[in-house]
SEVO-254027 format. One record per residue (C-alpha): residue number from 1; residue in three letters; x, y, z. Coordinates in steps of 0.1 Angstrom, whole numbers. Layout:
BEGIN
 seq type  east north    up
 NUM  Ala     X     Y     Z
...
This chain:
BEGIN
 seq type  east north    up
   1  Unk   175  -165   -51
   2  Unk   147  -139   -62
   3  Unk   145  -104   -54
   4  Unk   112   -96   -44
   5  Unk   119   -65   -35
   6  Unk   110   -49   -71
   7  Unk    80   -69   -75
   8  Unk    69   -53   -38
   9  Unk    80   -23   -50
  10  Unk    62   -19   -78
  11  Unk    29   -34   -61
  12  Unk    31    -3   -35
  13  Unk    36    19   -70
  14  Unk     4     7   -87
  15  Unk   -19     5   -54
  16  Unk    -7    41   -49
  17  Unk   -14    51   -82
  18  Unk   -47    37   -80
  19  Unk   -57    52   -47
  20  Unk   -48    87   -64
  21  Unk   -70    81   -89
  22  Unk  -100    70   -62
  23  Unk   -92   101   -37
  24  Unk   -95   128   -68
  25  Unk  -136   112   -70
  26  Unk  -141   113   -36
  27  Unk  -153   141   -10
  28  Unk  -129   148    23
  29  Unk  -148   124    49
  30  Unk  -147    94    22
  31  Unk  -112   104    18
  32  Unk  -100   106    55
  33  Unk  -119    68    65
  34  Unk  -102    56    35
  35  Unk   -65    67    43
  36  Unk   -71    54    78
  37  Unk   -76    19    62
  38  Unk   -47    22    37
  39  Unk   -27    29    65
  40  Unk   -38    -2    84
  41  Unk   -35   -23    54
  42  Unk     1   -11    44
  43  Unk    12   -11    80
  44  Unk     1   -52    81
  45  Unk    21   -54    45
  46  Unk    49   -38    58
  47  Unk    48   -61    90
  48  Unk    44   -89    67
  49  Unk    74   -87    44
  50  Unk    95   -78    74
  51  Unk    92  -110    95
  52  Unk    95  -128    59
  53  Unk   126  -110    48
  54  Unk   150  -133    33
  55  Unk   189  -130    45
């Protein structure tokens, strides 16, 4: 069985990490449309790994 839960993990670590870096370059209303579609985006991940979650 493989644990994908570290390679999620570190996924969400890097695209954080990376969005960091892309907010520090940006001005506020660039900033705020952009956290509204990170939002969306990581609310469909998280909806994606929980109906494929593995028992």
């Amino acid at each position: 069985m493989t644990n994908y839960r570290y390679y999620t993990g570190t996924l969400f670590v890097r695209e954080l990490e990376r969005l960091k870096e892309e907010y520090i370059q940006l001005d506020l209303d660039d900033v705020k449309r952009m956290v509204e579609e990170d939002i969306l985006l990581l609310e469909k991940a998280v909806n994606m790994l929980s109906t494929n979650t593995v028992y």
